[in-house]
C-alpha positions in Angstrom: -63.1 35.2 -23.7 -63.9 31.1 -23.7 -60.6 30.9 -25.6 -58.5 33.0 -23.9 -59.4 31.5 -20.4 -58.9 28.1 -22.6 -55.1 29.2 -23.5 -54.8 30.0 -19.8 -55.3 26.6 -18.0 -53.0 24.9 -21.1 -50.4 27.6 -20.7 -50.8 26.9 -16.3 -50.8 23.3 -16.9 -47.7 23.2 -19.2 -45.9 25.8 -16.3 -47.1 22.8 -13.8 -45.3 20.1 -15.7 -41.9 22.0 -16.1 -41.8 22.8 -12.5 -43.0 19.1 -11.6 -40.2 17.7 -13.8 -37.7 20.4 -12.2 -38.8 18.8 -8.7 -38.3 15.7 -10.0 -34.9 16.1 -10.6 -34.1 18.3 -7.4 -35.5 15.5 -5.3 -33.4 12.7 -6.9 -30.1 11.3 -4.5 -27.1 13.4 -5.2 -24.3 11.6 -5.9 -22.1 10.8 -3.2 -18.5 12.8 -3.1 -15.6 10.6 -1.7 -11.8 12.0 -1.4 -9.4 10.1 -2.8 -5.7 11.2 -1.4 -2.1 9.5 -2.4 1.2 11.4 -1.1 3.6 10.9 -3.9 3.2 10.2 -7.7 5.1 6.8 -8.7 4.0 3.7 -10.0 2.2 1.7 -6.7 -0.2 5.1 -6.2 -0.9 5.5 -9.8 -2.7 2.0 -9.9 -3.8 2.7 -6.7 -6.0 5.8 -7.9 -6.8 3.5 -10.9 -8.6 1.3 -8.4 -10.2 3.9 -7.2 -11.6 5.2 -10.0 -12.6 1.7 -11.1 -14.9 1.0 -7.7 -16.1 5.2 -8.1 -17.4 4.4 -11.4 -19.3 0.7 -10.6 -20.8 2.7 -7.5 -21.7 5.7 -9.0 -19.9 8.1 -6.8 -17.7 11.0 -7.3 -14.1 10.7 -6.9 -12.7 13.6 -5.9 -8.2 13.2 -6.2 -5.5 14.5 -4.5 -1.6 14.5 -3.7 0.3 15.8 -0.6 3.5 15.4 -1.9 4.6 13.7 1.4 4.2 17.0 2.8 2.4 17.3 6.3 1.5 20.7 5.9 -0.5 20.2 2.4 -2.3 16.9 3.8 -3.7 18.9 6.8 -4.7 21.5 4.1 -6.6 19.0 2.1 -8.4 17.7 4.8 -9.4 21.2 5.8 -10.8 21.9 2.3 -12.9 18.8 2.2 -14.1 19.3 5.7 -15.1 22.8 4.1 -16.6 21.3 0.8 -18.2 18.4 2.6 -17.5 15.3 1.0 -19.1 12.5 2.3 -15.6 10.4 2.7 -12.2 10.7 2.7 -9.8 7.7 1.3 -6.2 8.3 2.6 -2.7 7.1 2.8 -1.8 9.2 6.0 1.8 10.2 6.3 2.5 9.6 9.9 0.4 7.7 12.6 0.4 10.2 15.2 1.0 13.6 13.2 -1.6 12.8 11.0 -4.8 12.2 13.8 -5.8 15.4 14.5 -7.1 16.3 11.2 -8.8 13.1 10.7 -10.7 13.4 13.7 -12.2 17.0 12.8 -12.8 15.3 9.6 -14.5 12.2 11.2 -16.2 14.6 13.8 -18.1 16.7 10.7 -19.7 13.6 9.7 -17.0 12.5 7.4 -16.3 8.5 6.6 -12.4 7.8 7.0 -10.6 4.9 5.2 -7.6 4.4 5.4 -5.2 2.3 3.1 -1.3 1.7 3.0 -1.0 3.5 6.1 -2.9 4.2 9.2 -3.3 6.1 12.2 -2.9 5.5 15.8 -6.9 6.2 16.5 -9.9 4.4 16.4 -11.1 7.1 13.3 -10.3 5.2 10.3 -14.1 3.0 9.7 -11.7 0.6 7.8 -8.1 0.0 6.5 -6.2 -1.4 3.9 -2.9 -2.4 3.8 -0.2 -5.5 2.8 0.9 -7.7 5.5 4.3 -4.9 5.7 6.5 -7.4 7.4 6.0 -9.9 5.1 6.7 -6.9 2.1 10.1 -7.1 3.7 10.5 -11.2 5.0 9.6 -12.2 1.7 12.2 -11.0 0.0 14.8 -11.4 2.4 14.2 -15.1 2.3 15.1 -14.6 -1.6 18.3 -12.8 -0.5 19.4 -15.4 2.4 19.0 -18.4 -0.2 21.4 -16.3 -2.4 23.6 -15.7 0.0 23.6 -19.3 0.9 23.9 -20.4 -2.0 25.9 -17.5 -4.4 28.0 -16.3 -1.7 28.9 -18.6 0.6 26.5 -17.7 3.6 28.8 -14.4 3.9 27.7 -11.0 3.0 27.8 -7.1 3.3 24.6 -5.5 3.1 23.3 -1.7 2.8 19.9 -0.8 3.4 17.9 1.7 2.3 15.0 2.4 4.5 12.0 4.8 3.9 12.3 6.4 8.0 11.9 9.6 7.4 8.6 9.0 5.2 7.0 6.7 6.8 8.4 6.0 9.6 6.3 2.8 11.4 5.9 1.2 7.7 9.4 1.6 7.4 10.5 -0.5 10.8 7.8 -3.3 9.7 9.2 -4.0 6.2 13.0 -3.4 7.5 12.3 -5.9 10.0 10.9 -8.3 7.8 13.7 -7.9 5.6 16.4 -8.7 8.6 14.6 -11.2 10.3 15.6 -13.5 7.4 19.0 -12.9 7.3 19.8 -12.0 10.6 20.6 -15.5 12.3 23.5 -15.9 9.5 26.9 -15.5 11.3 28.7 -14.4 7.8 26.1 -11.3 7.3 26.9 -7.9 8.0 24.7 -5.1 7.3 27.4 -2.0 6.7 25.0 0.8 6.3 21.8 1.6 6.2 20.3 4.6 5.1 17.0 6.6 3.9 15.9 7.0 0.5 12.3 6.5 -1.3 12.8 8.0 -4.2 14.8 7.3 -6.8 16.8 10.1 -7.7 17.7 10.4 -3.9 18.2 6.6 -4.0 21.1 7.3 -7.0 22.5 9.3 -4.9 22.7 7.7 -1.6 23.8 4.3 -2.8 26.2 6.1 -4.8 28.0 7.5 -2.0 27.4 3.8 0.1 29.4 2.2 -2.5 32.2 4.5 -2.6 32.1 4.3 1.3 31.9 1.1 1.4 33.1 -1.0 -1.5 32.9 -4.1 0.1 28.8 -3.9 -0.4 27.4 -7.2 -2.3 23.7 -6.9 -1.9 21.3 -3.7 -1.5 17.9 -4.5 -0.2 15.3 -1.4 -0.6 12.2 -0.8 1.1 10.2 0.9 -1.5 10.1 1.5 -5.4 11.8 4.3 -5.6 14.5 3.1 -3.7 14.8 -0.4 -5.6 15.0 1.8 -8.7 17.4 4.0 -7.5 19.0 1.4 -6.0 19.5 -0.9 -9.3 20.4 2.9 -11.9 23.2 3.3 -8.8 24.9 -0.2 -9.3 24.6 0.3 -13.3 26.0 3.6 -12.9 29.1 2.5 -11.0 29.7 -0.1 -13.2 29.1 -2.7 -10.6 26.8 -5.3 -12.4 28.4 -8.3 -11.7 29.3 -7.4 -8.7 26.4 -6.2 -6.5 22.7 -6.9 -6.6 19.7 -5.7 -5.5 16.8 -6.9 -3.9 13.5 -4.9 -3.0 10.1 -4.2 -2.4 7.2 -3.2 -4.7 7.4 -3.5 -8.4 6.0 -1.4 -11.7 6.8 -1.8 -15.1 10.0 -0.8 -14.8 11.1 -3.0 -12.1 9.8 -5.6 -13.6 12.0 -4.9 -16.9 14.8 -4.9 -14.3 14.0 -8.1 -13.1 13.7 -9.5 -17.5 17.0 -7.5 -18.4 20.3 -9.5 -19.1 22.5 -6.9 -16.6 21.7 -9.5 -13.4 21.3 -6.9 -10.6 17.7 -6.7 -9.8 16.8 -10.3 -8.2 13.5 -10.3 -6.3 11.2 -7.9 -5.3 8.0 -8.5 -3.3 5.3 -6.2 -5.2 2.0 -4.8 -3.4 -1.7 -4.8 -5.0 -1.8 -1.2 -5.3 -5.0 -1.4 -8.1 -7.0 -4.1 -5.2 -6.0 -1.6 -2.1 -7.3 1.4 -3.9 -10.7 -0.4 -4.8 -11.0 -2.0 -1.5 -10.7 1.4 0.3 -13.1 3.1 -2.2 -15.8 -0.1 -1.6 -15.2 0.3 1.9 -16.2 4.3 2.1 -19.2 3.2 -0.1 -20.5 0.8 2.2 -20.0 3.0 5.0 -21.8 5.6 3.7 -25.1 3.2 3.3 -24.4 1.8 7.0 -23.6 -1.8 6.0 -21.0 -3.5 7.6 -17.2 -3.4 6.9 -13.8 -5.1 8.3 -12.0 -2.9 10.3 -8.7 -4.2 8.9 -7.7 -6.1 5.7 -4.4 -7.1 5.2 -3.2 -8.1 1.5 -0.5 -10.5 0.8 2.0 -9.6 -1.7 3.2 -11.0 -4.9 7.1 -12.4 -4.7 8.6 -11.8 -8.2 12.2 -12.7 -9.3 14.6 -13.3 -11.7 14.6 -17.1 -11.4 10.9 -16.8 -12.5 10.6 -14.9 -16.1 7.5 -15.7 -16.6 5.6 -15.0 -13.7 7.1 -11.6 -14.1 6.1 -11.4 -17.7 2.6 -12.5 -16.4 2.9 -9.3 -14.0 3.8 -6.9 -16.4 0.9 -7.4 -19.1 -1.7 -7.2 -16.0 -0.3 -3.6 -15.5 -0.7 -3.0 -18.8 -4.5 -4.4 -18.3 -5.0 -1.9 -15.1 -3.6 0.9 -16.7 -6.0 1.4 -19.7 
C-alpha cells in the first residue's frame, strides 16, 4: 500500500514537471510576424527582400514575403489576408499613392505597423518610409548625359525617354524631372519622344519602334532597370552601337556588365541601395513594434556609376555578389 501511494506522488510529480515545462514554453514571447511585400521580381527588389531577410534574422522575427505583380487588385488581396492572419507589420512598396490608402488604413486600423519603402502613400499611415532622394535618381545622371552632350555632341541632341507613368506614376514625374532639369536649359536638346516602359521586354519593344520613328535619336535615358536594360538589348539589336547611347537609373549585375562591355552604349546609371532600403524598412517595423522611436522619412542617396569609372563599377558588382549569398 506504502509503495503504491509512493509510485503515485512520483508518477504526480513527474505529470507536474511535464506540464510545468509545457507552460514554460506556452508562456515564452512568440515571435513577431512582419510582411514583407515587393511588386515585381527584378534585380533592385530581389536585394531588397535580401535586406529584409538579413534585419528578420538579426531581430528574430518572421518574415513573411510577397509579390503583387504591380497588380492593384492582388496588393489589396494581400493586405486583406494579413489583416486576416494578423501579422504584426506590414513592409510595402505601394503601387500608387492614392489607390493604395485604403487598404493600408484598415490594415493600420487592426493594429498593424505600416512601413513603407520605395514608395509611399498620400496618408499619415505609414509609421516610417524609406526611399532614395528620386529626383536626384534622375538629376544625377542627367548631369552625366549634359557633360556628354557638351562635350561628344556638340551641346546638340535628340532624346527619347522612357518613363515608368503607368507604374508608378508620382516616382515616375520625380526621377523624369530630375533627369530634364539637367539638360533642359541646353538650346541644342530636343527630347523627340517619350514613352512608358519598366520592363525590359516591353522596353525592347518600345525603343524599337522610337528608333524606327525616329532615327534621328542619339541618347535614351530610362527611368528604371528594366527599362535601361531594355533600353541598351534595343540599340544592340538595331545595330546602332556607335550610334546611340543610353543612360539610366538603377543598376544590377547586368547593367553593370553593360557599363564594363566594349559595345559603348550603356554610359551612366544612378543605382539605388535596394539591400539598405529593405533592412531599413524591416528595422524600422521592429522598432515600432517595441514602441521606440523611428524617423518618419529617410531618404538614401544613390550611387552614380559610369563607364568613365571601371573600377568603381567593378567595386559594385562584387558587393552584389557579397549581398546575394
Amino acid at each position: 500500500m506504502i509503495r503504491s501511494y509512493v509510485k503515485l506522488l512520483m508518477a504526480i510529480g513527474v505529470l507536474g514537471l511535464i506540464l510545468a515545462g509545457c507552460t514554460s514554453k506556452q508562456e515564452g514571447p512568440a515571435k513577431k510576424k512582419i510582411a514583407g511585400m515587393v511588386f515585381q521580381e527584378d534585380q533592385f527588389f530581389r536585394l531588397v527582400l535580401f535586406g529584409m531577410r538579413d534585419a528578420a534574422r538579426r531581430n528574430n522575427v518572421d518574415l513573411l514575403e510577397a509579390n503583387s505583380d504591380s497588380k492593384p487588385d492582388k496588393e489589396i488581396q494581400l493586405v486583406n489576408t494579413y489583416i486576416g492572419s494578423k501579422v504584426d507589420a506590414i513592409v510595402t512598396s505601394p503601387l500608387s499613392v492614392y489607390a493604395s490608402v485604403s487598404a493600408l488604413t484598415r490594415a493600420r486600423d487592426k493594429g498593424i505597423a505600416i512601413i513603407t519603402y520605395n514608395t509611399t502613400i498620400a496618408s499619415d499611415v505609414p509609421a516610417s518610409y524609406v526611399e532614395s532622394d528620386q529626383v536626384d535618381l534622375g538629376a544625377s545622371t542627367g548631369k552625366v548625359a549634359r557633360e556628354y552632350i557638351q562635350s561628344k555632341l556638340g551641346g546638340k541632341a535628340a532624346i527619347a525617354i522612357l518613363a515608368i507613368k503607368t507604374q508608378t506614376p508620382e516616382q515616375s514625374a520625380m526621377r523624369t524631372g530630375g533627369f530634364k532639369s539637367q539638360i533642359s536649359d541646353l538650346p541644342g536638346v530636343r527630347i523627340v519622344s517619350e514613352q512608358d516602359a519598366w520592363l525590359a521586354e516591353q522596353a525592347v519593344v518600345e525603343v524599337g519602334d522610337i528608333l524606327t520613328a525616329n532615327p534621328d535619336v542619339q541618347i535614351i535615358w530610362a527611368a528604371n532597370e528594366g527599362g535601361t536594360i531594355g533600353a541598351v538589348m534595343a540599340v544592340k539589336n538595331a545595330g546602332k552601337a556607335g550610334k546611340v547611347v543610353v543612360f539610366g537609373t538603377d543598376s544590377g549585375e547586368q547593367i553593370a556588365n553593360f557599363l564594363l562591355s566594349d559595345d559603348n552604349i550603356l554610359q551612366a546609371v544612378t543605382a539605388q541601395q535596394p539591400f539598405e532600403i529593405g533592412s531599413l524598412a524591416v528595422e524600422a517595423a521592429v522598432k515600432v513594434l517595441k514602441h521606440e522611436p523611428v524617423e518618419k522619412r529617410l531618404s538614401l542617396p544613390g550611387q552614380l556609376l559610369t563607364r568613365e569609372n571601371p573600377a568603381e563599377v567593378g567595386s559594385f558588382l562584387n558587393r552584389l555578389k557579397e549581398l546575394s549569398k
